[in-house]
C-alpha positions in Angstrom: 179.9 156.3 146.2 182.4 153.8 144.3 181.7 150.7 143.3 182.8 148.6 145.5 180.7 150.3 149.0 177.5 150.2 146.3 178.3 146.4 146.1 178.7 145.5 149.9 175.6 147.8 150.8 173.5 145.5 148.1 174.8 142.6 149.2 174.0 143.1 152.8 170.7 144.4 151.9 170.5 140.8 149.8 172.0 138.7 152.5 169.7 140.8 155.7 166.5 140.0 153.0 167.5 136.3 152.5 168.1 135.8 156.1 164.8 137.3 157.3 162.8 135.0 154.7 164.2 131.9 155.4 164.1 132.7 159.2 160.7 134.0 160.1 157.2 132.7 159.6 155.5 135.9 159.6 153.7 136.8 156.1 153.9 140.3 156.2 157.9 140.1 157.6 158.2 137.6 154.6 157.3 140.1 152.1 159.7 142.9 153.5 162.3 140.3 153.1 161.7 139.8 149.3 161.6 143.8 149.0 164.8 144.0 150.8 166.1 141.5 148.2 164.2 143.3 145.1 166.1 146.8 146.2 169.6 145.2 146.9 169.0 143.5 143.1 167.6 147.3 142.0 170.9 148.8 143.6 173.4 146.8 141.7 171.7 147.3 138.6 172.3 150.6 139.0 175.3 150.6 139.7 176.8 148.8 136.9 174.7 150.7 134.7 176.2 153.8 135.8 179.4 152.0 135.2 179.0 150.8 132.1 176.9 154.3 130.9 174.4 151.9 129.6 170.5 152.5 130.4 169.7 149.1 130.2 170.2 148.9 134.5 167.5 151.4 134.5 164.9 149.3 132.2 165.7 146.4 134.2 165.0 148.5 137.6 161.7 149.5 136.3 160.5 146.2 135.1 161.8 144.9 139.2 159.8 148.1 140.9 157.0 146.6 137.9 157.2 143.6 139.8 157.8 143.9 143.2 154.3 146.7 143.2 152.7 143.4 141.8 154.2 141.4 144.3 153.4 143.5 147.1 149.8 143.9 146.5 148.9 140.4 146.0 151.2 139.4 149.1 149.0 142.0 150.9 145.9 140.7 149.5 146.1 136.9 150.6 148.0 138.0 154.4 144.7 140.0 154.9 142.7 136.6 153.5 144.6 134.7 155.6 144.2 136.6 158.2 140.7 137.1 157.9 140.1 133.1 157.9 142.6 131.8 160.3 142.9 135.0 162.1 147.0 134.9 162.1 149.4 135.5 159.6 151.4 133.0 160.4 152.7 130.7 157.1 153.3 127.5 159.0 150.4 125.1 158.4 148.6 127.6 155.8 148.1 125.4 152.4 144.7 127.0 151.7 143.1 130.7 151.8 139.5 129.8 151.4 137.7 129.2 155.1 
């Protein structure tokens, strides 16, 4: 795959994330957005690592997978708060967790 299709393809996978996250108000589509976003970043490392035959890309991927498994496992720990309180998972209006 050359550079430049790696590029488009993680841009798209960017611009679909950012899209979805400033468009819907749905926690757990919210946090598939940011993934989109963390993989589209992950992909372009890689490629211009590969480019540059520098493993740097690759530490910086694994501190962003690091990150996003962080990410994803508090995001699924206040959605299920959330939803256990307000009983939707909805982010409009939400400013606390506690009941």
């Amino acid at each position: 795959m050359s550079l430049l299709a790696t590029e488009v393809l993680a841009l798209l996978m960017l611009a679909t994330g950012a899209s979805g996250f400033l468009m819907r108000r749905n926690a757990i589509v919210l946090f598939m957005s940011l993934q989109s976003m963390m993989c589209g970043a992950c992909l372009l490392f890689a490629a211009y690592a590969r480019l540059h035959r520098d493993a740097s890309g690759e530490v910086a991927i694994l501190f962003v997978i690091a990150m996003a498994l962080v990410q994803s496992s508090v995001g699924l720990g206040l959605a299920i708060a959330n939803f256990r309180s307000k009983r939707r998972l909805d982010v409009d209006g939400t400013e606390e967790v506690s009941p």
